[in-house]
Backbone bond lengths (Angstrom), bond angles and torsions (degrees), N, CA, C in turn:
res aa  C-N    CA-C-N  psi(-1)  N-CA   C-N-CA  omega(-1)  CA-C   N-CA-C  phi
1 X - - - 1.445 - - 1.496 108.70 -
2 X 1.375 123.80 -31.85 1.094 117.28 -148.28 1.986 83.87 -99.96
3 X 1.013 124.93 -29.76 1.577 119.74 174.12 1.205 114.65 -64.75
4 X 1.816 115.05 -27.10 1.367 96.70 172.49 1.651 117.66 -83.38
5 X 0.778 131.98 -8.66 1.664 151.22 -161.62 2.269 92.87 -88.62
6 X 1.607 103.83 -37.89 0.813 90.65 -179.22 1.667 122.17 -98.79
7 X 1.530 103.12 8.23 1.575 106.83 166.05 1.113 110.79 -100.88
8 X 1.247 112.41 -26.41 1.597 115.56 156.26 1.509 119.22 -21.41
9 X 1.488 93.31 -71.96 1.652 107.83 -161.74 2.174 96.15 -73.77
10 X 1.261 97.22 -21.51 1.870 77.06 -161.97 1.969 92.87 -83.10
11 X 1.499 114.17 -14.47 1.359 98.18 178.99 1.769 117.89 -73.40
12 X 1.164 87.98 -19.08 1.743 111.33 -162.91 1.664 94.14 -71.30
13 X 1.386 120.20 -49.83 1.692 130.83 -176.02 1.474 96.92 -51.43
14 X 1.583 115.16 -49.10 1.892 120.45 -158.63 1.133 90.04 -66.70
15 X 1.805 124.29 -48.13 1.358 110.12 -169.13 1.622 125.16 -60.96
16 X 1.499 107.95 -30.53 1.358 111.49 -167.72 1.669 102.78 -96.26
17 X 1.235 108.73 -22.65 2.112 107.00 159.04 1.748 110.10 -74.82
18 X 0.951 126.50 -34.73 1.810 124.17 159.72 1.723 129.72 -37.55
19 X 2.025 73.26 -43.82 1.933 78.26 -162.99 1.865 101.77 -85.40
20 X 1.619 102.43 -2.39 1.761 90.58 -173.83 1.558 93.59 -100.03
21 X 1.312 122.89 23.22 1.883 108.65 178.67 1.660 102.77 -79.35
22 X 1.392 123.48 155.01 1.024 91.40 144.74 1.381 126.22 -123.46
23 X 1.546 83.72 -164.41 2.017 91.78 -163.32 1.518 105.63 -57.21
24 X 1.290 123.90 175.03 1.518 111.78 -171.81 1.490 84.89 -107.43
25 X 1.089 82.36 144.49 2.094 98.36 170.06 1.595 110.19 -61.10
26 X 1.184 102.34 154.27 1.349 125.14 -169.50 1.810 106.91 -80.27
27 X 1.026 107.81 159.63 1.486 85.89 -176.25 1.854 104.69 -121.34
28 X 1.474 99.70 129.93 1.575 96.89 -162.99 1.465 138.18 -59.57
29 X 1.337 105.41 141.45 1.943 88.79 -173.57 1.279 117.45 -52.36
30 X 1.526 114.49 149.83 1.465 98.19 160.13 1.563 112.61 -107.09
31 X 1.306 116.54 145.13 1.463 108.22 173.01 1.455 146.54 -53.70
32 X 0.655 135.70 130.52 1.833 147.83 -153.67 1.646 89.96 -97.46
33 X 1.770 122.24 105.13 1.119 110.82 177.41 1.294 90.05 -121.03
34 X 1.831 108.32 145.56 1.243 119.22 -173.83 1.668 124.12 -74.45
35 X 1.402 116.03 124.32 2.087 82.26 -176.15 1.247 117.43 -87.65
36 X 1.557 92.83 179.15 1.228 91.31 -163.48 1.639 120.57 -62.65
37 X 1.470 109.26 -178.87 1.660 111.70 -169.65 1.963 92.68 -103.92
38 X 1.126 130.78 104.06 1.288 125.86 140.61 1.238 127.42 38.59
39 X 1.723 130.60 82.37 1.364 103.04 -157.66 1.606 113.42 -85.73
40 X 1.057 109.23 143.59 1.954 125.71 -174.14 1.434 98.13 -36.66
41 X 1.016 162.32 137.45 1.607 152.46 117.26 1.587 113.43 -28.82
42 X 1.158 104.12 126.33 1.757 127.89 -169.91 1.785 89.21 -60.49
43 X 1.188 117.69 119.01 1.502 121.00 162.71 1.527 119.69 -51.26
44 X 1.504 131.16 115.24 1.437 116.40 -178.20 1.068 107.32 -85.25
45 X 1.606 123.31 143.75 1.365 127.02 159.88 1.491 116.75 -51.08
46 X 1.374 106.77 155.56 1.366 117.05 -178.08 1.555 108.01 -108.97
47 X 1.623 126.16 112.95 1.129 110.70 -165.29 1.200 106.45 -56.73
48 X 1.797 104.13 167.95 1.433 100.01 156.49 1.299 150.56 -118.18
49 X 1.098 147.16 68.06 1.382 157.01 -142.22 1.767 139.23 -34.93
50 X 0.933 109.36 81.17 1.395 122.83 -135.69 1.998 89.60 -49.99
51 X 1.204 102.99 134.99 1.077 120.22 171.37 1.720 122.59 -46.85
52 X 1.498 128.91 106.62 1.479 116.91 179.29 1.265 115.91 -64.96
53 X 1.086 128.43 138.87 1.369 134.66 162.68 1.467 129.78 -64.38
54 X 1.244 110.52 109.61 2.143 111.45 -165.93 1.846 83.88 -67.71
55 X 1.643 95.93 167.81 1.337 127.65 -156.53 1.898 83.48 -67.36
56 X 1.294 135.09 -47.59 0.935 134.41 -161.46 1.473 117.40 -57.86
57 X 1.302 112.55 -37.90 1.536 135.46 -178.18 1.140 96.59 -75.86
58 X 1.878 144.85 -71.18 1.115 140.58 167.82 1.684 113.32 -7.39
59 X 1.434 110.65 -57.66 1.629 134.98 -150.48 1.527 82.68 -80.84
60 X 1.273 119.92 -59.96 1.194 126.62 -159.79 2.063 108.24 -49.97
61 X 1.464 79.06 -52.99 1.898 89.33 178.57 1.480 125.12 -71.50
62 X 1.600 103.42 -25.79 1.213 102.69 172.52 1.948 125.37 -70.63
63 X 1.429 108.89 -3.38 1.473 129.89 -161.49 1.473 82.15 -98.90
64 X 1.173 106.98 -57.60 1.587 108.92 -171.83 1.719 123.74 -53.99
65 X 1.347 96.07 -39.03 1.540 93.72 160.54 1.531 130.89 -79.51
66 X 1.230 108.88 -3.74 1.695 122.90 -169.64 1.377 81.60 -80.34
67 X 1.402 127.10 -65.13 1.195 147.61 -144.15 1.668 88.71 -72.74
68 X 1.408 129.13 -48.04 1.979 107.22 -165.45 1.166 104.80 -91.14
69 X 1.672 122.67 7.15 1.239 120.48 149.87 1.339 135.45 -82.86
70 X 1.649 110.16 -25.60 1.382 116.41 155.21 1.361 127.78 -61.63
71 X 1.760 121.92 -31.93 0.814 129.63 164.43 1.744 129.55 -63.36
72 X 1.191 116.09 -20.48 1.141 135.38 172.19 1.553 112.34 -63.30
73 X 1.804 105.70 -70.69 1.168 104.82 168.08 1.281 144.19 -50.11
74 X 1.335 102.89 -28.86 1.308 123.31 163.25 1.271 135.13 -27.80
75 X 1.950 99.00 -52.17 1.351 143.95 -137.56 1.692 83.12 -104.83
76 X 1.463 126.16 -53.71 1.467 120.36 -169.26 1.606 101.22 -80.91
77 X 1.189 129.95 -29.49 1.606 143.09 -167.35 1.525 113.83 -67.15
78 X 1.668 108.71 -25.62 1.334 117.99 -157.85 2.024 95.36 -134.53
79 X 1.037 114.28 29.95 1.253 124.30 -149.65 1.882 84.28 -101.26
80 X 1.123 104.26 120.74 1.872 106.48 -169.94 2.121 95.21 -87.42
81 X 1.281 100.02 -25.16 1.630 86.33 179.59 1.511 98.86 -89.35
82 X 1.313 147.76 14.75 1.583 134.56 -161.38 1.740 84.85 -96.13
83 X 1.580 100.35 161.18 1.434 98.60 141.86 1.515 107.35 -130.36
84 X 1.324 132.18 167.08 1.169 123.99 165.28 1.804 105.38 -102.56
85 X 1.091 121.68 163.46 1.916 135.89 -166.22 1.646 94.78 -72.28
86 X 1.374 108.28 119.29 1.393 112.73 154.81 1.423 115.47 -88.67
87 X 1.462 129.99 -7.39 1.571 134.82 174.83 1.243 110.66 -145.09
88 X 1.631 113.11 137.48 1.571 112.32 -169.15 1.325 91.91 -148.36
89 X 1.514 112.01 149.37 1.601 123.22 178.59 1.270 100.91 -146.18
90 X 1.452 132.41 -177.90 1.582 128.75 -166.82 1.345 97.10 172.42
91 X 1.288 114.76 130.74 1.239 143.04 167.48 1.430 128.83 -43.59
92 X 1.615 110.77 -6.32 1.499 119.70 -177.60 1.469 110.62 -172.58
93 X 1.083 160.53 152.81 0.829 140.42 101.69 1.885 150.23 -79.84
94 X 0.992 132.81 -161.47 1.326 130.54 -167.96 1.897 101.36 -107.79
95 X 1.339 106.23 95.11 1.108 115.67 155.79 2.292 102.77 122.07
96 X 1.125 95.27 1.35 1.753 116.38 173.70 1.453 115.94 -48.95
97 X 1.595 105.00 -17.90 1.207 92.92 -166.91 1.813 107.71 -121.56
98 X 1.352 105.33 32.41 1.419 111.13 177.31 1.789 112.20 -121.06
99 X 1.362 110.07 29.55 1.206 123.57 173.22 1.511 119.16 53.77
100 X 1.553 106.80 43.27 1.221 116.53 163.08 1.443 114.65 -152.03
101 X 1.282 132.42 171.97 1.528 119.32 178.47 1.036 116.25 -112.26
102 X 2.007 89.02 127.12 1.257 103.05 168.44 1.632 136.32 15.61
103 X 1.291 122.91 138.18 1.933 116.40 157.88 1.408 93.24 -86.91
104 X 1.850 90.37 141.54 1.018 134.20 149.60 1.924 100.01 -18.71
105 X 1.100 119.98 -46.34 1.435 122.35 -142.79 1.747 98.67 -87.65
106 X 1.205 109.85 -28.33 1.913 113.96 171.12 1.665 113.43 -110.78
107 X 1.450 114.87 30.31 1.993 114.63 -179.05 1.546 85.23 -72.95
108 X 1.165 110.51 159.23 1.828 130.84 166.24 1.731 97.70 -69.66
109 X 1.884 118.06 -44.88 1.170 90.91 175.66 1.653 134.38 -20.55
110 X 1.691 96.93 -57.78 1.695 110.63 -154.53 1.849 99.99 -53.21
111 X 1.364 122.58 -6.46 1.757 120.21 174.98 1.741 98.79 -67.72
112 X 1.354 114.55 -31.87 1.619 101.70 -159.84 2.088 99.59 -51.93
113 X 1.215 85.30 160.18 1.512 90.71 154.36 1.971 99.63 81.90
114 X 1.558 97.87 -176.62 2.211 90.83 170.46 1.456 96.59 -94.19
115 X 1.407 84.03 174.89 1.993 112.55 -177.70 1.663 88.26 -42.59
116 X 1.437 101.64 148.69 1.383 121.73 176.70 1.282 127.66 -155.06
117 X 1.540 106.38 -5.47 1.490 110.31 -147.48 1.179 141.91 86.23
118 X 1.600 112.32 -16.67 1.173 126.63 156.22 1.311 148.43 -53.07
119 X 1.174 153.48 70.96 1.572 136.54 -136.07 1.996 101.47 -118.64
120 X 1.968 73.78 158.48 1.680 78.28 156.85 1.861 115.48 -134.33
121 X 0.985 116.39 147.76 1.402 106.30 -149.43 1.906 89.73 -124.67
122 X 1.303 99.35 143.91 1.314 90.60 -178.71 1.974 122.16 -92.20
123 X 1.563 131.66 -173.43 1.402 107.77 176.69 1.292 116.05 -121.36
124 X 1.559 116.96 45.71 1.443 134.60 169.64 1.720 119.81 -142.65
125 X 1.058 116.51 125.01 1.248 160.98 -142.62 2.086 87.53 -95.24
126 X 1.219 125.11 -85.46 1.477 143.40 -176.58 0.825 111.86 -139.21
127 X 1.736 132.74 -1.56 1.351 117.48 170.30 1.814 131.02 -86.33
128 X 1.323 117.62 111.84 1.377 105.37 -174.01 1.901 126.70 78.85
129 X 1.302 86.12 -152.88 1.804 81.65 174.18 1.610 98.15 -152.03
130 X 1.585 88.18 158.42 1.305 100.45 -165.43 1.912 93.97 -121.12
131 X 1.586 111.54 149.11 1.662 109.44 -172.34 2.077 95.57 -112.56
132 X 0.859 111.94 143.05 1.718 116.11 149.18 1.578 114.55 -128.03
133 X 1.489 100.46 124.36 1.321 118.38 162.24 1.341 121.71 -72.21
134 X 1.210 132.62 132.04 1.697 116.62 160.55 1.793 104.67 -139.23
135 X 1.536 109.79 133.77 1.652 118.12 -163.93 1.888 88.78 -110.21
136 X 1.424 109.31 152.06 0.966 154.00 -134.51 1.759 112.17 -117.08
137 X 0.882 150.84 110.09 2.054 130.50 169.56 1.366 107.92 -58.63
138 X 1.598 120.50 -42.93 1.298 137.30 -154.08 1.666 102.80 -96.29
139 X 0.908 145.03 171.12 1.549 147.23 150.88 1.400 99.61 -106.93
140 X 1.374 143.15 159.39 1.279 127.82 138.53 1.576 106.49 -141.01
141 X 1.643 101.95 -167.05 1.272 96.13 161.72 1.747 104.17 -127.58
142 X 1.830 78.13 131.63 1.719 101.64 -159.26 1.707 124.65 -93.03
143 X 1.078 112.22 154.19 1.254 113.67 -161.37 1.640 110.13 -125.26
144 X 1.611 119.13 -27.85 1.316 125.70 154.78 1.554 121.25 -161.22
145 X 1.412 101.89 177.12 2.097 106.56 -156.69 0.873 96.80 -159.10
146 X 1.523 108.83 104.93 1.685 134.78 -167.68 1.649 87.90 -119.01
147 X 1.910 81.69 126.49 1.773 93.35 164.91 1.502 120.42 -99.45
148 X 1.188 141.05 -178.59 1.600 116.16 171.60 1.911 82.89 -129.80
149 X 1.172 119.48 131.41 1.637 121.99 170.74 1.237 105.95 -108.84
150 X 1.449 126.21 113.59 1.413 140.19 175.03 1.512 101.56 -47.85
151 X 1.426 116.12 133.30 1.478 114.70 -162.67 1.436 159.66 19.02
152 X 1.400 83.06 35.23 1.353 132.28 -158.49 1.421 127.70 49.99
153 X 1.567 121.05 27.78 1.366 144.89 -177.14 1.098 97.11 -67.29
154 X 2.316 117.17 106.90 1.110 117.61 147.90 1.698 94.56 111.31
155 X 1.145 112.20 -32.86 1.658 119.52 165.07 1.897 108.88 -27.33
156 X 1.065 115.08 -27.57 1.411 106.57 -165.91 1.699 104.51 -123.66
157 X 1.311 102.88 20.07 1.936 133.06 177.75 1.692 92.22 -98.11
158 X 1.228 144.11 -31.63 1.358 116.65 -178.70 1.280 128.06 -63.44
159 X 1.567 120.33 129.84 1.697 103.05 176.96 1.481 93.74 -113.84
160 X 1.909 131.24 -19.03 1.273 106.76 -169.06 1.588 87.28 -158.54
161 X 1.257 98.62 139.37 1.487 111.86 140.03 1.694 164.04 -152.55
162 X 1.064 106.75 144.01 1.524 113.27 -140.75 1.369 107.11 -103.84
163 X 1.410 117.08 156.25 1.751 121.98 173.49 0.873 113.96 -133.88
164 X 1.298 132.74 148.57 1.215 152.89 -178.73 1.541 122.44 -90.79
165 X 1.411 137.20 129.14 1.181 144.42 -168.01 1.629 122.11 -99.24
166 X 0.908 146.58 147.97 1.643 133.11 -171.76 1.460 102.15 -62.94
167 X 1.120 137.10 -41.85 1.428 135.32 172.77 1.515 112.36 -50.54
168 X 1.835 136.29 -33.90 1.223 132.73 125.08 1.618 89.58 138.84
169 X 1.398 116.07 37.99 1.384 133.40 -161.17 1.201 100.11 -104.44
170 X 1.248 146.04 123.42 1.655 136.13 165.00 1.611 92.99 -82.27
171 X 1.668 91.66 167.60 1.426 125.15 -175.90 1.473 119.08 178.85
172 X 1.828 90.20 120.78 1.287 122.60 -178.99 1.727 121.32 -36.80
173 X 1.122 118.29 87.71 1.658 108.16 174.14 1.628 121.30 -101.35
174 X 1.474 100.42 -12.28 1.688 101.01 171.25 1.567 95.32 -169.63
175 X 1.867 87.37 111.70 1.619 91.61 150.34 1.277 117.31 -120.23
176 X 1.619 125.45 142.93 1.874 119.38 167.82 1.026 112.70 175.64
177 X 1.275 144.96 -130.21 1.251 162.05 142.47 1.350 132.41 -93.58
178 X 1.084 121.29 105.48 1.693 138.80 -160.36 1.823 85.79 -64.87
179 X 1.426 120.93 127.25 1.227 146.09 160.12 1.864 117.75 -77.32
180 X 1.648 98.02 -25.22 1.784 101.15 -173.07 1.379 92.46 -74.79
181 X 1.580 96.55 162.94 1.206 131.85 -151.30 1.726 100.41 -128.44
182 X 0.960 130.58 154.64 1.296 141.91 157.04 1.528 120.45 -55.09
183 X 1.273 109.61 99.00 1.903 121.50 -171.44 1.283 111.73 -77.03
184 X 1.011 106.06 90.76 1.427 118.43 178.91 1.340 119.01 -88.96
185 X 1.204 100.20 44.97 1.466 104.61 175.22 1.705 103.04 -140.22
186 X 1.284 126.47 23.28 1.472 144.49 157.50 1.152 116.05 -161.32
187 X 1.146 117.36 155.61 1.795 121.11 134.85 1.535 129.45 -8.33
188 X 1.194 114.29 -48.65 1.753 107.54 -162.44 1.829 78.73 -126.77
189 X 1.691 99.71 144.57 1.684 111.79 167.33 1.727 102.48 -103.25
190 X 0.770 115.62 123.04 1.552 117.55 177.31 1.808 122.63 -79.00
191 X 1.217 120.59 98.20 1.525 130.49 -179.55 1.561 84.41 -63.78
192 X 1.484 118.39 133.02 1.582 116.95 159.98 1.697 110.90 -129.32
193 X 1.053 110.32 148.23 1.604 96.65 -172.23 1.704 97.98 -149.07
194 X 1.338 106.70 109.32 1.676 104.01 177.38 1.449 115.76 -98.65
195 X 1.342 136.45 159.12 1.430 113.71 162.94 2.246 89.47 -151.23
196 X 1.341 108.57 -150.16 0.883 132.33 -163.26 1.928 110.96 -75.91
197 X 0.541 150.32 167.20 1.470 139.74 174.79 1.424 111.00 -88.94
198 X 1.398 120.93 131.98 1.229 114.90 -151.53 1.759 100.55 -85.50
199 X 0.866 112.07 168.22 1.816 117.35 -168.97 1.745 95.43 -85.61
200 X 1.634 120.50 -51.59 1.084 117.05 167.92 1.365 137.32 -84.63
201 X 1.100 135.70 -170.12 1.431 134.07 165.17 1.308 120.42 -95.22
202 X 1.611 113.35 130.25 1.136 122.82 -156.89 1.756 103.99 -105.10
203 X 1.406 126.46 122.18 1.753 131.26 -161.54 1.911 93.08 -112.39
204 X 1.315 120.19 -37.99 1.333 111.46 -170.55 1.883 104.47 -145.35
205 X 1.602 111.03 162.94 1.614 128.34 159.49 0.776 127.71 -126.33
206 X 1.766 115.75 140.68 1.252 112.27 -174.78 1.431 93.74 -135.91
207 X 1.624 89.96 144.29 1.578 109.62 -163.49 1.547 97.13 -109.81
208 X 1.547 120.58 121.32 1.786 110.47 178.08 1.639 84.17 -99.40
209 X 1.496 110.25 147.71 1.704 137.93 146.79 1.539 107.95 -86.55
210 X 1.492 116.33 126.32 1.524 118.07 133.43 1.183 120.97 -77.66
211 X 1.040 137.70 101.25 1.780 147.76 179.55 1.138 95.26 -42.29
212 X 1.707 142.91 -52.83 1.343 95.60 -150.36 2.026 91.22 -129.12
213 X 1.216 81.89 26.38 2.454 86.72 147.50 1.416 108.33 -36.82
214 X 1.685 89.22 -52.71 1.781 111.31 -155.69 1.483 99.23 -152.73
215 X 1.493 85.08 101.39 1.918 98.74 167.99 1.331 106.46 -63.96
216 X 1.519 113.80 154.09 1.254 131.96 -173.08 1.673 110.92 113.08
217 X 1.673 105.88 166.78 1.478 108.02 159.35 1.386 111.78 -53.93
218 X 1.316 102.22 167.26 1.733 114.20 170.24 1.468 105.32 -116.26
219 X 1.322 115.66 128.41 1.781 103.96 167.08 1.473 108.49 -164.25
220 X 1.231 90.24 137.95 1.822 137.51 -148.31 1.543 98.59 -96.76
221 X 1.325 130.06 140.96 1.100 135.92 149.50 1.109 140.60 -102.06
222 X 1.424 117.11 -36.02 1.430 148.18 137.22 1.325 150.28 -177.53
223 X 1.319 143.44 -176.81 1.429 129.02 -139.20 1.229 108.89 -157.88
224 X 1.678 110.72 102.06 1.503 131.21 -154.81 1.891 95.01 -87.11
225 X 1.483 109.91 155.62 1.519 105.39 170.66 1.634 94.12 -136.35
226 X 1.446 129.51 139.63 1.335 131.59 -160.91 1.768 103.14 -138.54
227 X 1.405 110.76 125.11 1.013 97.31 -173.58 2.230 90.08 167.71
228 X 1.467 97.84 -175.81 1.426 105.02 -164.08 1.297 118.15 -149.29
């Protein structure tokens, strides 16, 4: 009796040490992440091939530039504020220095007056610099001083140019490096140079050459003064 009393009690302990365990923890999900989807390939552009121009279009464009160069000239030729130079002088001419004078065909005269065909050509090649004066009937006060360079010889020779006041004072309105280019779309390349309206009145211009900007002669056709 007394052995069962004592399995009694030791089953009774297992039962009541059983029921305080606890449950074992669960063990946590892990997340299910989706992968990624394949990335698209970037579409390449297809160059594009610039379209040639048929002979007709060529012809066509080349008229068109004849033509906004005629229009141009036009525009300075018929210009009611321009004047063109009634007196011109120049620092050299082309052939001065072989102990005879000059032709007729390079004097600074031939600048007076508009483009004509007339030129004056200077007698340095890269050496130094060469100046042209050109005087005026009117004085004004000027606003720009367009040269015309016979085939555009020397167009890219300007470093400055200056005007003269009735009191007989020059003054600086453009010094630097001439950016124009040879206009190959006429006869004459047009130097144009605008600035501010001058405070005084302007009677004459003078155009300086760096000889050797641009090797070769220099030659001028003529030399507009614009202003009111």
């Amino acid at each position: 009796m007394k052995k069962i009393s004592t399995l009694a009690l030791i089953l009774s302990s297992t039962l009541i040490v059983a029921c305080h365990k606890k449950a074992p923890e669960a063990a946590p999900e892990i997340p299910v992440v989706a992968a990624p989807a394949p990335a698209t390939p970037a579409a390449v552009a297809t160059p594009v091939t610039p379209t040639e121009q048929t002979p007709e279009q060529k012809e066509l464009a080349a008229k068109q530039a004849l033509m906004d160069y005629g229009v141009m000239e036009d525009k300075y030729m018929n210009d009611t504020r321009a004047q063109w130079a009634s007196s011109a002088k120049a620092s050299s001419t082309f052939g001065d220095d072989n102990g005879k004078t000059p032709s007729d065909s390079s004097i600074a005269a031939n600048i007076k007056g508009p483009v004509d065909g007339k030129t004056w050509t200077n007698n340095h090649q890269e050496l130094g610099f060469d100046t042209v004066e050109t005087g005026y009937d009117k004085p004004v006060a000027a606003t720009e001083v367009r040269v015309a360079f016979d085939n555009g010889s020397g167009v890219e020779a300007i470093s400055k140019v200056e005007l003269q006041d009735i009191d007989g004072k020059w003054n600086v309105v453009w010094t630097g490096i001439s950016e124009v280019k040879k206009d190959t779309r006429g006869r004459r390349t047009w130097f144009v140079r605008s600035f501010d309206k001058t405070t005084y009145k302007a009677k004459a211009v003078k155009i300086t050459l760096a000889n050797n900007l641009e090797h070769g002669y220099k030659v001028v056709d003529a030399v507009q003064l614009v202003g009111d």
